[in-house]
C-alpha positions in Angstrom: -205.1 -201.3 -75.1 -205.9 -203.1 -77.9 -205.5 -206.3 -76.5 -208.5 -204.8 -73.5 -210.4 -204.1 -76.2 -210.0 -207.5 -77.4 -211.2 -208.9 -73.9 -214.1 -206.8 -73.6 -215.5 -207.8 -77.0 -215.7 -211.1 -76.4 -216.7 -210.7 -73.0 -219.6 -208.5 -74.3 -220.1 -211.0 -76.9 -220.8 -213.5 -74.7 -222.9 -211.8 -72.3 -225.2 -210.5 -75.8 -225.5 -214.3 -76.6 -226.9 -215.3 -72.7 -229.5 -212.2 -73.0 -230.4 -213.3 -76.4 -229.6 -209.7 -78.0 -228.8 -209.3 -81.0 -225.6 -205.9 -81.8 -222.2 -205.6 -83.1 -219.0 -204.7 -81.0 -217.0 -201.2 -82.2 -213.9 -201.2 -80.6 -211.5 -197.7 -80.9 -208.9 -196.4 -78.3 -210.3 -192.6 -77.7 -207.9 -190.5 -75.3 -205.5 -193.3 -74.5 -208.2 -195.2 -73.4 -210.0 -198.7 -75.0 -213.6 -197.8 -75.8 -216.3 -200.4 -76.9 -219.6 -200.0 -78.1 -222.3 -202.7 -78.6 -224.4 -201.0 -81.4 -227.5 -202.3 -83.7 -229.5 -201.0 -86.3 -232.4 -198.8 -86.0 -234.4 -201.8 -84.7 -232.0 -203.5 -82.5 -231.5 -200.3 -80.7 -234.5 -200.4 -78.2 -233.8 -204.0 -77.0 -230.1 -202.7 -76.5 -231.7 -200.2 -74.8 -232.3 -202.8 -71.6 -228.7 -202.8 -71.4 -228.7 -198.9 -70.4 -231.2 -199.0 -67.9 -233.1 -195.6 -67.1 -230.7 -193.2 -66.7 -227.9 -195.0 -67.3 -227.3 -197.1 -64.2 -227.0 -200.5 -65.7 -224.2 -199.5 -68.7 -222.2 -198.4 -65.4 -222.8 -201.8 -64.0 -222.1 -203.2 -67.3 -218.9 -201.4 -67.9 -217.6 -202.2 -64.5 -218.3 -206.2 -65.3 -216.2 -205.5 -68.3 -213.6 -204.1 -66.8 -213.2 -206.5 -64.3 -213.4 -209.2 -66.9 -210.6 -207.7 -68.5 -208.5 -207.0 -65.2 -208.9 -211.0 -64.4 -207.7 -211.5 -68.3 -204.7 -209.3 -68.7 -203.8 -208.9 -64.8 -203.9 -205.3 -65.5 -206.1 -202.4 -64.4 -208.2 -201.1 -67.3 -209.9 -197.6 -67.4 -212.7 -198.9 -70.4 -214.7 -196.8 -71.7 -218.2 -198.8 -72.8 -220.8 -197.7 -74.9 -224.0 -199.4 -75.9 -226.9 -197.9 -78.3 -225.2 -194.7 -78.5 -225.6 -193.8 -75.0 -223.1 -192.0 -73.9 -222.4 -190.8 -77.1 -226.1 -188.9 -76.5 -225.1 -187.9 -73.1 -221.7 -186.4 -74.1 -223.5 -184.1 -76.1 -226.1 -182.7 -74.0 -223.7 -182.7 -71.0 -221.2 -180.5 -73.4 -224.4 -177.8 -73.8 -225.2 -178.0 -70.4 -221.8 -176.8 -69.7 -222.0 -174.2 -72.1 -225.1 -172.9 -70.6 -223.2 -173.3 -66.8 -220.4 -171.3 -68.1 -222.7 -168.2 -69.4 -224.4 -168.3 -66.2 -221.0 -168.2 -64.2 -219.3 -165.7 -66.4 -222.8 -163.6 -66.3 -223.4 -164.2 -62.6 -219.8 -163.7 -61.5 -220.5 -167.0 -58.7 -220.0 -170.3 -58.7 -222.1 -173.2 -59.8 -222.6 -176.3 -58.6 -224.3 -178.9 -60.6 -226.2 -182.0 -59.2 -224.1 -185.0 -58.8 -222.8 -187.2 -62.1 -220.6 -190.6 -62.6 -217.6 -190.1 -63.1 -217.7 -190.4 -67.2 -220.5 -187.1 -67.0 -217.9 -185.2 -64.9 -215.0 -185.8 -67.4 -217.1 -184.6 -70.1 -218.2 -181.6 -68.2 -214.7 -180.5 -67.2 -213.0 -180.7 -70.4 -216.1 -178.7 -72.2 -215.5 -176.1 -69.3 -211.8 -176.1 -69.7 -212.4 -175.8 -73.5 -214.7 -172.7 -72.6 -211.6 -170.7 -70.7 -213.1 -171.6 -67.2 -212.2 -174.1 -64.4 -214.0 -176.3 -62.4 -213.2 -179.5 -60.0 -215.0 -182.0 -58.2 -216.6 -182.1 -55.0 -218.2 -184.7 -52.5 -218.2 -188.5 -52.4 -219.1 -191.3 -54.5 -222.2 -191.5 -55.8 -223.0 -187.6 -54.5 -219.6 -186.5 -56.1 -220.5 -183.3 -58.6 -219.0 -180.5 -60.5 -218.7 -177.4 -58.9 -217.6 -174.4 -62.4 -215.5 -172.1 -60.8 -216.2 -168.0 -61.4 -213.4 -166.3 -63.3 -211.0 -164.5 -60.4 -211.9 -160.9 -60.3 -209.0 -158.3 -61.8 -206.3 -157.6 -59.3 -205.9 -153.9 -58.8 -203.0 -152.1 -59.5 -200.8 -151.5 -56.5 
């Protein structure tokens, strides 16, 4: 993993150098997984910010460049995890109150809630703040309409 990270940096590095954008590489393994950041300073951060996109899409594109840069590297899949301007790091924890607030309503509600569609890094985050929460959830649908759907608890049985 270490050696994907390795790729990825200089990959990214690169790719900063073309765009004429100025941020430093972070690389950490986080859940058995590489994860790189590009990251500047309080006024780098909006020009990194082109590197997001609007609501994300263009870090997804990003990453999956990445990945694949590292795949034709190493010869090996990679599941990367890429960061840039403290993005996701942003998203991770709004989507981890979101779920909080999902798993009230559930619990109060006693039904199930779906939520509107999310990549696949969103729906990670979302599970595992549900499962933290005592709840379950899965996934439903296809690619790019695939969502989170936070299951109700299952009712008592009666005694027989």
């Amino acid at each position: 993993m270490e050696e994907e990270g390795d790729v990825a940096a200089d990959y990214l590095e690169e790719l900063l150098d073309i765009v004429d954008l100025d941020g430093d590489i972070d690389i950490d393994i986080e859940n058995g997984r590489a994860s790189v950041a590009i990251v500047a300073d309080a006024g780098g951060t909006p020009a990194l910010r082109t590197l997001v996109g609007g609501d994300g899409e263009v870090l997804e594109a990003l990453q999956e460049l990445t990945r694949l840069a590292v795949q034709a590297q190493t010869g090996d899949r990679t599941r990367l995890l890429l960061d840039v301007a403290g993005f996701r790091a942003e998203k991770r924890t709004s989507l981890v109150a979101l779920a909080g607030e999902v798993v009230a309503r559930v619990r109060a509600s006693g039904t199930d809630e779906k939520l509107e569609p999310m990549p696949a890094f969103e729906r990670k985050v979302v599970h595992d703040a549900v499962a933290a929460a005592g709840l379950e959830s899965e996934s439903e649908g296809e690619e790019p309409r695939r969502r989170v759907v936070v299951l109700a608890p299952a009712a008592a049985a009666p005694d027989a």
